[in-house]
Each structure stands twice: as C-alpha cells, then as structure tokens.
C-alpha positions in Angstrom: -13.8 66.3 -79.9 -10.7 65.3 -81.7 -7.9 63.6 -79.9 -5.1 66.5 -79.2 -1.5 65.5 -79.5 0.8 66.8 -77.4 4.7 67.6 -77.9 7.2 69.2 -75.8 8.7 72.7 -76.7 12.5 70.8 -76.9 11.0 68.2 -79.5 9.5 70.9 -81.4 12.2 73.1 -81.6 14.3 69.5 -83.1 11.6 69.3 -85.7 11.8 72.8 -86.9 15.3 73.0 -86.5 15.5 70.1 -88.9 13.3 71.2 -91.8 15.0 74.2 -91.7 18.3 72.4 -92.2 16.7 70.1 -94.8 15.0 72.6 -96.6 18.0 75.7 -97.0 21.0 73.3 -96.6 24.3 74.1 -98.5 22.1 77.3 -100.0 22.5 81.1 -99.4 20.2 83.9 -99.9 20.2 87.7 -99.4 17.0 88.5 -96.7 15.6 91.9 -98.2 13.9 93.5 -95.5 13.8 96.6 -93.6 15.6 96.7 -89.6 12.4 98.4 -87.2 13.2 99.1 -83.5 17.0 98.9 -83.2 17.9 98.8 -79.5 21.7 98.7 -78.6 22.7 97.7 -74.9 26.5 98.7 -74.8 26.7 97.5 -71.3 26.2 93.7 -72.7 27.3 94.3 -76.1 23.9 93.4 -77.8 21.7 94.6 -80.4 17.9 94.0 -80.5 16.1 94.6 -83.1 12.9 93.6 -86.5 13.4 92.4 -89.6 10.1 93.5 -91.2 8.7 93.8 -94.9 6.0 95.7 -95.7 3.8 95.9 -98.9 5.8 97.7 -101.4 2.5 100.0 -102.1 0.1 100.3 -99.0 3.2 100.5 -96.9 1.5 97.9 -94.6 3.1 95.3 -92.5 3.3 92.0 -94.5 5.8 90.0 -91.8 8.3 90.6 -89.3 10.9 88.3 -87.2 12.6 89.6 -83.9 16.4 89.2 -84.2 19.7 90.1 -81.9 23.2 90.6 -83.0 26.1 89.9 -80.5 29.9 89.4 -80.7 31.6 89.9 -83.8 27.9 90.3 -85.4 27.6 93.6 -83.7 30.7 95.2 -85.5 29.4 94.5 -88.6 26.5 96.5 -87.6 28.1 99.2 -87.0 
C-alpha cells in the first residue's frame, strides 16, 4: 500500500489559493454561465446561489460552482 501524505485543510487552501493567483493574475475574463437556485435572505442581506453550464445540445449538466453575493455585490444583482 502506497505511503499517503497528509496536509491540512489551511495549507491546502494556501496552495490553491496560490495557483489561482499565479495562473489568472493581472487577467479578466467574462464567466458565461447560467445562475440555478437563487435564494435571497433579506434579513442578512445575502444571496445564495449556482453558476452552472450545461451542454449547449443535451441540455445536461456539464459543471457547477456554489457562489453568494453580499454587500454592495447584492445591488448589482438586483
């Protein structure tokens, strides 16, 4: 059996963090996608919500990320 290395959750959230940055630095893009299961919470201000993609001719999921919006964020929702 292999020997398993082992990483904490803040150390790996550095790494990604920083290919991330290395890989999209000083760059800006458009996402195209589609918003799936919008939730607003007025109370706190927040919006919850998908960013999917599907297959432009099956109509099948191909990704999706879970995003939120608060702060000045959620009056450009609106």
């Amino acid at each position: 059996m292999p020997d398993i290395q082992h990483i904490k959750l803040s150390e790996l959230t550095t790494l990604i963090e920083q290919v991330v940055k290395d890989v999209f630095a000083e760059k800006t893009y458009w996402v195209i996608a589609e918003i799936s299961g919008l939730n607003y919470y007025p109370d706190k201000n927040y919006y919850f919500f998908d960013l999917v993609e599907k297959n432009e001719a099956t109509n099948a999921l191909l990704t999706s990320i879970k995003c939120n919006a608060w702060g000045s964020s959620v009056s450009k929702i609106r």
